[in-house]
C-alpha positions in Angstrom: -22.0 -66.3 74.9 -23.5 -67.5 78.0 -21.6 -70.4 80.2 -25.2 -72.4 79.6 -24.6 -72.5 75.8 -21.2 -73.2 76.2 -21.3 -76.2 78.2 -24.0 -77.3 75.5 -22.0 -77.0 72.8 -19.5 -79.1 74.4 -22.0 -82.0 75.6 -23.1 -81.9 72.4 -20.6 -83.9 70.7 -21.1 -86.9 73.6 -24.7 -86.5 74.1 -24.8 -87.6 70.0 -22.6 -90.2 70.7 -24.8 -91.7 73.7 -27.5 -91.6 71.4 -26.2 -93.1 68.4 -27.9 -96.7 67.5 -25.2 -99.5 68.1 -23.8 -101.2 65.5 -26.2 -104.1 64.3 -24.7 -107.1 65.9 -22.5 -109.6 63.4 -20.5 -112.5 63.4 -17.2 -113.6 61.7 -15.1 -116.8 61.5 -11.0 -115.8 60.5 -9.3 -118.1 58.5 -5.9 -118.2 57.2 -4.8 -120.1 54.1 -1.2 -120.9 52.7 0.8 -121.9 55.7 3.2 -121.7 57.3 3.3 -118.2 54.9 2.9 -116.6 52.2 4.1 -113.3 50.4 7.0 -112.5 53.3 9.9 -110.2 51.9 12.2 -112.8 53.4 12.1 -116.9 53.9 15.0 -116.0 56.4 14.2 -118.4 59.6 14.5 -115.5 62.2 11.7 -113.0 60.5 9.3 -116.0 59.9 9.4 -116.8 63.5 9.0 -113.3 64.5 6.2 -112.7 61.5 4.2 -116.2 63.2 4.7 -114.6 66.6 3.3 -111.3 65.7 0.3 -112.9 63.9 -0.5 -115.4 66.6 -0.4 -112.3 69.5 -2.5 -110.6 67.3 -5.2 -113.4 67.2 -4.8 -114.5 70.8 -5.2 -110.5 72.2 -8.8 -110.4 70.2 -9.3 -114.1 71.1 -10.3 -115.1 67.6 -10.5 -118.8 66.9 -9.0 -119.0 64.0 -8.4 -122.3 61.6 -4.9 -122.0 59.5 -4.8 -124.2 56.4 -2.0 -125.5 55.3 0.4 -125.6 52.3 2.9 -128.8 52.7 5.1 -127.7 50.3 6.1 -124.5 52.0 7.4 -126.7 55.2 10.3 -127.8 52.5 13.8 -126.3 51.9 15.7 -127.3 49.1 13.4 -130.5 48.7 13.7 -131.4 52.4 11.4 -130.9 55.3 12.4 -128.0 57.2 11.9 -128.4 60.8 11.7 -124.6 61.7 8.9 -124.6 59.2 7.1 -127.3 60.6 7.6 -126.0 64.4 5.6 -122.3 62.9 2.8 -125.1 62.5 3.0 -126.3 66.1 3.2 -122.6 67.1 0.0 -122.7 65.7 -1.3 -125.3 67.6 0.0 -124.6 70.9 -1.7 -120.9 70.4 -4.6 -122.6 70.7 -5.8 -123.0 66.8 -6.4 -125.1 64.8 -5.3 -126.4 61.1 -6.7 -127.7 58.3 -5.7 -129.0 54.8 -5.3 -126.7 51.6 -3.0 -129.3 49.4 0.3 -130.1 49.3 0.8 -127.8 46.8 -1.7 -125.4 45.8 -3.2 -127.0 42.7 -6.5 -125.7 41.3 -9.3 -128.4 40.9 -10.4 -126.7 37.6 -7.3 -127.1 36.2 -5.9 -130.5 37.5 -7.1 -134.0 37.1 -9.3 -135.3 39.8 -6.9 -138.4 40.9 -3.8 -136.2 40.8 -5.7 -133.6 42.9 -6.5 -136.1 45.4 -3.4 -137.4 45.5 -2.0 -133.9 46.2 -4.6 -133.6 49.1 -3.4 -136.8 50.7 0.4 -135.8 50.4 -0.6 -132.3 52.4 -1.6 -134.2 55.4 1.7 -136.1 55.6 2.8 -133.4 58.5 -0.4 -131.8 59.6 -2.1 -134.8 60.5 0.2 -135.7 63.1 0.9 -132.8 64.3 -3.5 -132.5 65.2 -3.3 -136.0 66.5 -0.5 -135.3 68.9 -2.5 -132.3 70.2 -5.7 -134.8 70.5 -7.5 -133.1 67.8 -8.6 -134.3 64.6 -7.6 -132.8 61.1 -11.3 -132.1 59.8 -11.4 -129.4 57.3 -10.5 -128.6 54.0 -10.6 -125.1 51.8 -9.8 -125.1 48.0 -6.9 -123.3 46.4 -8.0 -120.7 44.8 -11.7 -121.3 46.0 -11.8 -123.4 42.2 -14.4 -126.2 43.3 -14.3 -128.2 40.0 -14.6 -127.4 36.4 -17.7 -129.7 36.0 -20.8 -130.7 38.7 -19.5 -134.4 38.3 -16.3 -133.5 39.2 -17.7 -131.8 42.3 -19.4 -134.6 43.5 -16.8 -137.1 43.2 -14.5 -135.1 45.1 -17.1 -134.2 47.9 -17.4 -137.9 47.9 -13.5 -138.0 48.3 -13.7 -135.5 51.2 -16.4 -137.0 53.2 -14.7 -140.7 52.8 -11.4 -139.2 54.2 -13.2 -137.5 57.4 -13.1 -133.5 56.0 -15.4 -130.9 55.7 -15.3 -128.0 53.0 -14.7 -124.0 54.8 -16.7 -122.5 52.6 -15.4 -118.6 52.3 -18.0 -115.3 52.2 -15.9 -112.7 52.1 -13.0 -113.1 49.6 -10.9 -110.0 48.5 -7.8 -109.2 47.0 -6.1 -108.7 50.3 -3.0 -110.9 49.0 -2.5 -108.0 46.6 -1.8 -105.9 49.0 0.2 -108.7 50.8 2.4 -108.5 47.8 2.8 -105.5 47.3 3.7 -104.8 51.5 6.7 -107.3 51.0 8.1 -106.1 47.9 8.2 -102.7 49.5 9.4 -103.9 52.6 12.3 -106.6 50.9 13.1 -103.3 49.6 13.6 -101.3 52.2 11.1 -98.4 51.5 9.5 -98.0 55.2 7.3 -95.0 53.6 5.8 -97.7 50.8 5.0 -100.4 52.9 3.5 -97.8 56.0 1.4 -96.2 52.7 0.2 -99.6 52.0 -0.7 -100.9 55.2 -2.5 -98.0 55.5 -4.7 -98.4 52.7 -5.2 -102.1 53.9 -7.7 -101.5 56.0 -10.4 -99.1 54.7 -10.2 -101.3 51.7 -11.5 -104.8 54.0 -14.0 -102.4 55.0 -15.4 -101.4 51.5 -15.7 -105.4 51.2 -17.4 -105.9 54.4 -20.2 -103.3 53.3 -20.2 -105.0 50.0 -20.4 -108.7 51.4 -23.2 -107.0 54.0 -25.5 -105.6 51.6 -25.3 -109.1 49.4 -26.3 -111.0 52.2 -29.5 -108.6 53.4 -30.5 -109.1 49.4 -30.2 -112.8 49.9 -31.6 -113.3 53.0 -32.9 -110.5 54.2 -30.6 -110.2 57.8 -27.1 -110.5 58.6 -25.4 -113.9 58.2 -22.6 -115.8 59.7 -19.7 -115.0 57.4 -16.5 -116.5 56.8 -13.3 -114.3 55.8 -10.1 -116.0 54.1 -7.0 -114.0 54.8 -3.6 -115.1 54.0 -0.9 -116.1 56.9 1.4 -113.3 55.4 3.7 -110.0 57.2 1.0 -107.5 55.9 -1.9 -109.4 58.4 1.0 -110.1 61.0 1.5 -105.9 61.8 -2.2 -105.0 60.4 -4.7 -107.9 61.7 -5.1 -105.5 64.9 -6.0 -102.5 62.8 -8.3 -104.5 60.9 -9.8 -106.1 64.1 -10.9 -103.0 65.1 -12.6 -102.4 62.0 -14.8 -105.1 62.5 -15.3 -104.4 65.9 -16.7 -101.4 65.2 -19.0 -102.9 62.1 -20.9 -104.9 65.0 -19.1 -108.1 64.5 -18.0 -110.6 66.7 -15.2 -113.5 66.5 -16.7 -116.8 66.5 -15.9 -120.2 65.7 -16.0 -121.9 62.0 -18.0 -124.2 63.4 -20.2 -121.8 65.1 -20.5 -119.6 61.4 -21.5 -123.0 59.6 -24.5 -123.3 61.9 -26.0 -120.2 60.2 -28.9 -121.4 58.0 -27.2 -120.1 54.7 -24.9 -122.4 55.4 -28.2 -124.9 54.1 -27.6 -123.5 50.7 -25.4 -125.7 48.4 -22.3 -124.3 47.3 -23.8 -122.9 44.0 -21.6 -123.8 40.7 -22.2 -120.9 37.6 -18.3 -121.9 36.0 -17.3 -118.3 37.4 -14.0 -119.1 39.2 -12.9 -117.8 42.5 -15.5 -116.2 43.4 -17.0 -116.6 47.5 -19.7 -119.1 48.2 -21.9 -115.4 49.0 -21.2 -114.5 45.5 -22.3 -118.2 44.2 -25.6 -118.0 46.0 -26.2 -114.8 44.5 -26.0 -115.8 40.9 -27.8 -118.7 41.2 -30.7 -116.4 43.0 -30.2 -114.7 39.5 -28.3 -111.7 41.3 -25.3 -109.7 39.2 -22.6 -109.5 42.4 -20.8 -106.3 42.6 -17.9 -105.6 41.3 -14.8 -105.8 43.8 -13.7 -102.2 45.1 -11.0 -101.7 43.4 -7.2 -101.8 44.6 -5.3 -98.6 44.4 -3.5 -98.0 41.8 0.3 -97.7 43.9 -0.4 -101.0 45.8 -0.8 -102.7 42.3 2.0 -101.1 40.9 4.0 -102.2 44.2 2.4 -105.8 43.6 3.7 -105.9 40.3 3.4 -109.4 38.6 1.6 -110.7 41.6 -1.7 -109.0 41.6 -1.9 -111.0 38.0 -2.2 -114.3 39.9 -4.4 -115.4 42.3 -4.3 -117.5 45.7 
C-alpha cells in the first residue's frame, strides 16, 4: 500500500466529518418543577445543599436560563418552615434564575375543586413571592402539577381568569417524559447503596431524552412544518444534578440552543391555544396534535430495570 492511499485512508474519517451538514439549528427553554427537590435518596440537609450546588454549576457552566417552580410544602419539616430549605430557593435566585409557582402542594386541577385549588396556589406564594421581590423581580409564572389543566373548558377558563387577575402566566411544556421515573429509580438505587444500579441508570438517562427529543421533533415538523421553540420540564432531583451535563450535550449536538422562556413563548405556536381533548398529562405539543386530528406517538418506553428500580413510583406521576 502506497504512503498516498494511506494518508487517504486516514483523512478520510475528518474529511467526512468537515463535510457533514450541521445540525439544523434549535431552541430550548429548561424548566424545573417540584422545588426545592424531588426524588433525592436522602432529605439530609448536607446532600441537598450539595445536590442544589451540583445542579445550579451545571446550569450556570451551559448558561441556561432556567425557571424553577416551586413546591411550598417541600420548604416544611415536621409542619414548620425549614430555613435550609428556603435558603436552596435563594440559591436559586442568587444563581441568577428565576422561580415560579407550581402550588403549595401539588394538587391536580382535574381532581380538586376550583376554589380549593386556588387557594392552594395563593398559599405556594407565601415564601416565593418574597423571596422574587427582594431580588427585584416579579413572581410571574405558573406550571400545573401534573400538566392537568382542568377536567372541564369552564373550569379552564375560570382559572385562567384566576391567573391573569393575580399577575401569572401559564409555562406551557413541549417535551414531557418520564424522566422522574428514572429520577426514582436513581435514588432508590443510590439510598441503597448500589453505585453499579444507579451508574446503569444514569446511563440509560440520556439516550432515552434523546428518543423524546426525535419524537417531540418530528411532531412539530407535522404540525408546523419547521422546528419550534420547545419547552422541556425536568424535575429539580439528584438524577438531573450529576446527569444535566451529559444531557446538555445531547442537545447540543441535536442543534439546539438554551434560550429564555420568555424567548420560546415568542415562537408562533405559542399562538395556538392550549388544546383540551380530556387526555391528561399529556404536553401542550401533544394537545395541538390531537386537536389537528393527529394520533401522538407513543412514549419510548422506559427500560424495564429502571422501572423495576422505580418500583411504586413509576405508577404515579408528577
Amino acid at each position: 500500500m502506497t504512503r498516498r492511499l494511506l494518508l487517504l485512508l486516514f483523512l478520510l474519517p475528518f474529511t467526512a466529518a468537515a463535510a457533514a451538514p450541521p445540525p439544523p439549528a434549535r431552541a430550548v427553554a429548561i424548566t424545573f418543577d417540584d422545588l426545592p427537590f424531588a426524588a433525592v435518596p436522602t432529605e439530609d440537609d448536607a446532600q441537598l445543599e450539595a445536590m442544589t450546588a451540583r445542579l445550579l454549576r451545571s446550569l450556570q457552566a451551559e448558561r441556561v436560563p432556567a425557571v424553577g417552580f416551586v413546591n411550598e410544602a417541600n420548604l416544611t419539616r415536621d409542619d414548620t418552615l425549614d430555613p435550609l430549605r428556603v435558603g436552596l430557593l435563594r440559591s436559586w435566585i442568587r444563581a441568577g434564575f428565576e422561580l415560579g409557582n407550581h402550588t403549595y402542594s401539588h394538587l391536580s386541577l382535574n381532581r380538586t375543586s376550583l376554589d380549593a385549588f386556588e387557594a392552594d396556589l395563593l398559599r405556594g406564594e407565601t415564601v416565593t413571592r418574597p423571596l422574587m421581590q427582594s431580588a427585584g423581580k416579579p413572581l410571574r409564572w405558573f406550571r400545573h402539577p401534573f400538566l392537568h389543566q382542568g377536567a372541564s373548558p369552564e373550569v379552564r377558563t375560570a382559572f385562567q381568569d384566576f391567573l391573569a387577575a393575580h399577575g401569572y402566566a401559564v409555562a406551557p411544556v413541549t417535551v414531557n417524559s418520564a424522566e422522574w421515573v428514572f429520577a426514582a429509580a436513581y435514588a432508590r438505587a443510590q439510598a441503597q447503596r448500589d453505585a453499579d444500579a444507579a451508574h446503569r441508570i444514569g446511563d440509560a438517562y440520556v439516550p432515552y431524552m434523546q428518543a423524546v427529543f426525535a419524537q417531540a421533533e418530528q411532531l412539530a415538523l407535522d404540525l408546523f412544518g419547521r422546528p419550534i421553540s420547545h419547552v422541556l420540564v425536568l424535575h429539580a432531583n439528584a438524577l438531573n444534578a450529576d446527569y444535566f451535563d451529559a444531557l446538555a450535550a445531547m442537545l447540543k449536538q441535536r442543534g439546539y440552543r438554551f434560550i429564555s422562556l420568555d424567548d420560546a413563548l415568542t415562537d408562533s405556536a405559542y399562538a395556538s391555544p392550549a388544546a383540551w381533548n380530556g387526555v391528561e398529562g399529556e404536553s401542550w405539543l401533544e394537545g395541538w396534535a390531537r386537536q389537528a386530528g393527529l394520533r401522538p406517538p407513543l412514549a419510548p418506553p422506559v427500560p424495564g430495570f429502571v422501572r423495576q428500580w422505580a418500583g411504586a413510583a413509576a405508577l404515579r406521576g408528577y
